[in-house]
C-alpha positions in Angstrom: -18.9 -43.4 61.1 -19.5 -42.2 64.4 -18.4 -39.0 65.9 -18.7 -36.7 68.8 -20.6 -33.8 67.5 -21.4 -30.2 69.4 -25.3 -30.2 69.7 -25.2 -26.4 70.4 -23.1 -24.2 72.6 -23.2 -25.3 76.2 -21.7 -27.3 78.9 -20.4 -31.3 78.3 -24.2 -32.0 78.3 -24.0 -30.8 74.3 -22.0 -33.3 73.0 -23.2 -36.4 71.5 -22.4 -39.3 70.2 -23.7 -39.8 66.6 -23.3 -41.0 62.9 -21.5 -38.7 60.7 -21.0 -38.5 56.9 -17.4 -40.8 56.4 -14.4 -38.1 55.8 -12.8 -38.8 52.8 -9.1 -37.9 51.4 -8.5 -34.9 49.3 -5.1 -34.4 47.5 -2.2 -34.4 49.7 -4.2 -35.7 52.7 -4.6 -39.6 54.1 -7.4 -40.8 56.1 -6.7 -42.1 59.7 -8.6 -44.8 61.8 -8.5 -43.3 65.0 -7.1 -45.2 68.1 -6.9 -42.3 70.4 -7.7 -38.7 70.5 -6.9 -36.3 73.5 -8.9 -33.1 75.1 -7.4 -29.8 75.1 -8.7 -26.8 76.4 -9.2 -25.3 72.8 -12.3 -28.0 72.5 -14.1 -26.8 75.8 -14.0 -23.7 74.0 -15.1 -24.5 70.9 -17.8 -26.4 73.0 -19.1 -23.3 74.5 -18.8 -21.6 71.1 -16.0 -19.5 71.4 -13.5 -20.7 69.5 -14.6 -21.9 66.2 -12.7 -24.2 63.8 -10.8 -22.5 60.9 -12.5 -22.4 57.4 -12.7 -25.6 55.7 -11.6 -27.7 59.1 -14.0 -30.3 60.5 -16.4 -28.9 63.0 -16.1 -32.6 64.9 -13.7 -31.2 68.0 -10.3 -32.8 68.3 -6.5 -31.1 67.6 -4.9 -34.5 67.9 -5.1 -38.3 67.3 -3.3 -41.5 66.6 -4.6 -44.5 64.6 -3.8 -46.2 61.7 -4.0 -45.1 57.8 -6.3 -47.0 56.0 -6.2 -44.5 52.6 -3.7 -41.7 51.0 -5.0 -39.2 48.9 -3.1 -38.2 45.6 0.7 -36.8 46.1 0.9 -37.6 49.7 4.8 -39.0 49.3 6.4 -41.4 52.8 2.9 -42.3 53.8 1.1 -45.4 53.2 -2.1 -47.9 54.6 -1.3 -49.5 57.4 1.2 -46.9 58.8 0.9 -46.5 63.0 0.7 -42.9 63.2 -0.2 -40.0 65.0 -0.8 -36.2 63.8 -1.5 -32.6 64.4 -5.4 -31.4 63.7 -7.4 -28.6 62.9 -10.6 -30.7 64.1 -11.9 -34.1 64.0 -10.3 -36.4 66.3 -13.4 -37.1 68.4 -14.4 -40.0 65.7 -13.6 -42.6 64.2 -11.6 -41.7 61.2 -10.5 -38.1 60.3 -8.4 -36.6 57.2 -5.6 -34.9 57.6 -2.7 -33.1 55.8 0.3 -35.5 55.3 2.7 -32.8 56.4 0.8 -32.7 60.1 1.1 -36.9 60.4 3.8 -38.5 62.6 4.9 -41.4 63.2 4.4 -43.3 66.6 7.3 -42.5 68.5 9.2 -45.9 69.8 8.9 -46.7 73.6 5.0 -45.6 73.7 2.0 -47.3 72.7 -0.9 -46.3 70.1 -3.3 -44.5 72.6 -0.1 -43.1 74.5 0.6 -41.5 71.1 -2.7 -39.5 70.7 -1.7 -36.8 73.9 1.8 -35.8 72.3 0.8 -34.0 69.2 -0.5 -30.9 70.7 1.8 -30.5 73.3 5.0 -31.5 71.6 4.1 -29.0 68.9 3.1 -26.0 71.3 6.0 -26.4 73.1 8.5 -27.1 70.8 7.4 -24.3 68.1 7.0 -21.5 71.1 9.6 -22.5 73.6 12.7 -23.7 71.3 11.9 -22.1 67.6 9.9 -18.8 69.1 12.0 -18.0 72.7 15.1 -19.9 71.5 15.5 -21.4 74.7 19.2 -22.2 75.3 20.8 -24.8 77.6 21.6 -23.1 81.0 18.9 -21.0 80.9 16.0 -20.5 82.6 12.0 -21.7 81.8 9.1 -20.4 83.8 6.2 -23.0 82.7 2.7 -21.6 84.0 0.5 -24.7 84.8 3.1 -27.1 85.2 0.7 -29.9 85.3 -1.4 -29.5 82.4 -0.4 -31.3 79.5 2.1 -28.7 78.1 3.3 -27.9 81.3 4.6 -31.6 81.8 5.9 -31.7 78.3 7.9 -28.1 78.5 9.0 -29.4 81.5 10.5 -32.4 80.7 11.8 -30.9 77.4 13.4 -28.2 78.8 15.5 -30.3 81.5 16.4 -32.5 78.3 18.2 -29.5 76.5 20.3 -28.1 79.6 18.0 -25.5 81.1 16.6 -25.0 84.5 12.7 -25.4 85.3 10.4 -23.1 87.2 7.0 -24.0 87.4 3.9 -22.5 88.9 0.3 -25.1 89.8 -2.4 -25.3 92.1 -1.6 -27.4 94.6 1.0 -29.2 96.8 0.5 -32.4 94.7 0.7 -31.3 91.3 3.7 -29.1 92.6 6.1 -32.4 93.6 4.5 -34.3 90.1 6.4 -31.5 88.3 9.3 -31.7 90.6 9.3 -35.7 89.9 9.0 -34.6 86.1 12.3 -32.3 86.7 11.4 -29.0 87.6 13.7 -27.7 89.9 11.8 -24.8 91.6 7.7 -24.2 92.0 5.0 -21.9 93.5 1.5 -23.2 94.4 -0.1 -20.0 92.9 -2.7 -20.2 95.4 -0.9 -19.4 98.1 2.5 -17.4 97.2 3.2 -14.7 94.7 5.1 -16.1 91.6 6.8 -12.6 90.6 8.2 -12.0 93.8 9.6 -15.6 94.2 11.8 -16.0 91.1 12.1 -11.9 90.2 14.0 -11.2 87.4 15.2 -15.3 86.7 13.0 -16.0 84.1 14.4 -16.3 80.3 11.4 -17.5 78.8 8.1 -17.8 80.2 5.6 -19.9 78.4 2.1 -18.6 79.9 -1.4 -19.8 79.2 -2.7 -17.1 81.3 -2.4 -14.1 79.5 -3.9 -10.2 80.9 -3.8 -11.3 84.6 -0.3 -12.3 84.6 1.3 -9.6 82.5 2.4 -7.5 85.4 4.1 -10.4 87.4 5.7 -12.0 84.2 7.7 -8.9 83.6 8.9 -8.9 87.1 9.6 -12.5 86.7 11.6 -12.1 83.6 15.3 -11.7 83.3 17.2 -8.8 81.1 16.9 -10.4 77.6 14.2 -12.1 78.5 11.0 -13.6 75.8 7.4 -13.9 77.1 5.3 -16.3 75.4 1.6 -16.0 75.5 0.1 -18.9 74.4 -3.4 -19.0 76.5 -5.8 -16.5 77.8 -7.4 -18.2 80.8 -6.9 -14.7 83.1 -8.0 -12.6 79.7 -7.2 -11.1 77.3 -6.5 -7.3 78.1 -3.8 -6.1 80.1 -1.8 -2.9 81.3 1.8 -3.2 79.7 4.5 -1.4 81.4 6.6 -0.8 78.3 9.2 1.1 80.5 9.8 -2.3 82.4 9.8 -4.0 79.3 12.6 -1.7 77.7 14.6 -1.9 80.9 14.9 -5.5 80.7 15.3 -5.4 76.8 12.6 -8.3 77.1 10.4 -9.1 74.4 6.9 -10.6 74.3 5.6 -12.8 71.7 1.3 -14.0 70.7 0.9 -16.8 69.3 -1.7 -19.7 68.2 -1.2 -22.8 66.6 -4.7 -24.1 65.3 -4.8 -21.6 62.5 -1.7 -21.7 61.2 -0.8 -22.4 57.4 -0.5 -26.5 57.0 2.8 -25.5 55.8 4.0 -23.5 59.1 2.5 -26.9 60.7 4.1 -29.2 58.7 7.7 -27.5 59.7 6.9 -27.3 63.2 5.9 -31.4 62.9 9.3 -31.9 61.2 10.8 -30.0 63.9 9.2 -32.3 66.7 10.3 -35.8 64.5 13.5 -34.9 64.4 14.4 -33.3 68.0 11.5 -33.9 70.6 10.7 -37.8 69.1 14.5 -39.3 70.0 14.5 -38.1 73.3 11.2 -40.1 73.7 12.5 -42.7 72.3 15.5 -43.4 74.7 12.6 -42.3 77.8 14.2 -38.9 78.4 11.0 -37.4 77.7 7.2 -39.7 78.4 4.0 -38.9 78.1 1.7 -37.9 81.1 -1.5 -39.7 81.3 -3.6 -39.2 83.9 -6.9 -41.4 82.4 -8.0 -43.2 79.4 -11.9 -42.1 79.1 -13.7 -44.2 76.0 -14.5 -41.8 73.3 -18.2 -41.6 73.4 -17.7 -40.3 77.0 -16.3 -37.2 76.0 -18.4 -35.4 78.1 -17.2 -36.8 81.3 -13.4 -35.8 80.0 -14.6 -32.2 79.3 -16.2 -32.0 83.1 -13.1 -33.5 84.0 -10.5 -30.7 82.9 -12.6 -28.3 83.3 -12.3 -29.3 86.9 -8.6 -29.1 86.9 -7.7 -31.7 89.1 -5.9 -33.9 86.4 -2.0 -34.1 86.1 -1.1 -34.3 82.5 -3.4 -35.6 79.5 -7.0 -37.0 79.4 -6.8 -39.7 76.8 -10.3 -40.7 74.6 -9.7 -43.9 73.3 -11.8 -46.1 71.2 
C-alpha cells in the first residue's frame, strides 16, 4: 500500500508519499480501508520529531480515520467487512489501510458523509473525555474553550451549548471570533488584541486550554470558585509559575492530560462514551463537523503548511 511516511525530522518538505509493507490484523483488531484521515497538531510534532508514537504504534502519522473494514482479526465481537466506520488512532491514518483496536472503531454517525467522518474522532474524544468525564461540565455552567476555531475548539463548543452551558471562547482574529459565535459561543476575545483574564475574571468553570505555561497565570484569574483547568496542549510551554494560594482560594483544581498514549482500554470507554452521547446529537444536527478543506492525501505536506499557518476554521480533511 501507499502511505505518507516521515523522511526525517523537518518541515512538511519530509513527508513523502511511498509504498509501505500492507498492515495486517492482529487479535482483537480489524483492518480499515481508509476514506479519510484528518491532521492534528500532534502529527506536525511528530513531524519535527518531537512527539514520537507509543511503543508498538505505526510510525505512519495519523490519530484518526474513516473507511471501510475489509478484514477482522480473531475475537473482535460487533464488527464485520464492509462496516462504514470511523476510529480513534495511535498512528497510521495517512495511508491506505491501517489496523486498529476494535474497541477505538466507530461507526459513521448518521447525517455526515465518509470523509466528514474522519475529523470527529479526535476531537469528539478530546473533548468529550476532558470536558464532560474529566471537568464534569454541568448544564448552566460556564466553558472557556482556548482556540475556538481549531478543531476542538468548534467541537467543545458546539457540545457544550448542546448540554446547557454557556461558551467563552478566545481566537486570533475577528473572523474566526463571529465563526465561533455562529457555532454558539456566546462571549469571545481576539487574544491578539485584549486580555482574556481580565475580560471574563473569575466566570470560567472549566477551561479546556491547549496552551499550557503561558496561560496559567490568566486561567486562574479566569476561573470561577470550584473551578477545573484542563491542560490539554502546550503551544505557550510547558513550565509555568503556579500561584497555589490563588488556586486554594478558588478551591479550583487543575488537571494534565493526553490521549494518544492511553491504555486501548481507557480509549475504548472514552469511544463508548462518544457513541452513546456526542453521536445522537450529531445525528439530529445539533452538533456538525467543521471542515474547512478536503486536501488529497498524498498532499499532506500542503495540509501541514497549512495549520501550521493557522488561518483554518475547523478541520483539514486528507482524503483519498
Amino acid at each position: 500500500m501507499r502511505a505518507i511516511v516521515i523522511s526525517e525530522p523537518g518541515g512538511p518538505e519530509v513527508l513523502a508519499w511511498q509504498e509501505v509493507p500492507d498492515p495486517r490484523p492482529g487479535p482483537g483488531e480489524v483492518l480499515i480501508e481508509v476514506a479519510a484521515s484528518a491532521v492534528n497538531r500532534a502529527d506536525l510534532l511528530q513531524r519535527r520529531g518531537l512527539y514520537p508514537p507509543p511503543p508498538g504504534a505505526s510510525e505512519i502519522p495519523g490519530l484518526e480515520c474513516s473507511g471501510t473494514i475489509i478484514e477482522v482479526g480473531e475475537n473482535v465481537p460487533h464488527l464485520a467487512p464492509g462496516d462504514r466506520v470511523c476510529a480513534l488512532l495511535a498512528g497510521g491514518g495517512y495511508a491506505e489501510r491501517v489496523a486498529v483496536p476494535w474497541q477505538q472503531v466507530m461507526p459513521v454517525p448518521e447525517g455526515v458523509t465518509l470523509d466528514e467522518a474522519a475529523g470527529l474522532p479526535e476531537v469528539a474524544c478530546t473533548v468529550w473525555s476532558n470536558v464532560f468525564m474529566t471537568a464534569r461540565l454541568r448544564k448552566g455552567e460556564t466553558l472557556l474553550v482556548h482556540g475556538g476555531a481549531s478543531g476542538i475548539g468548534t467541537m467543545a463548543i458546539q457540545l457544550a451549548k448542546a448540554f446547557g452551558s454557556r461558551v467563552l471562547v478566545t481566537a486570533g482574529s475577528a473572523d474566526k471570533l463571529a465563526r465561533c459565535r455562529e457555532l454558539g459561543a456566546d462571549d469571545g476575545v481576539n487574544y491578539r488584541e485584549e486580555d482574556f483574564a481580565e475580560r471574563f475574571k473569575g466566570q470560567a468553570d472549566v477551561i479546556l486550554d491547549i496552551i499550557g505555561a503561558k496561560y496559567l497565570p490568566g486561567n486562574l484569574r479566569a476561573l470561577a470558585t470550584g473551578g477545573r483547568l484542563v491542560v490539554i496542549g502546550l503551544q505557550g510551554g510547558a513550565k509555568g509559575e503556579l500561584d497555589l494560594g490563588t488556586l486554594l482560594a478558588k478551591r479550583a483544581s487543575i488537571h494534565a492530560t493526553g490521549l494518544r498514549t492511553r491504555p486501548v482500554d481507557d480509549k475504548g470507554a472514552i469511544c463508548r462514551g462518544v457513541v452513546d452521547n456526542v453521536w445522537p446529537l450529531v445525528a439530529a444536527g445539533a452538533v456538525r463537523p467543521v471542515v474547512h478543506e478536503r486536501i488529497p492525501l498524498d498532499q499532506a505536506a500542503r495540509a501541514h503548511q497549512m495549520l501550521e499557518e493557522g488561518e483554518h476554521i475547523g478541520k483539514l480533511l486528507l482524503v483519498r
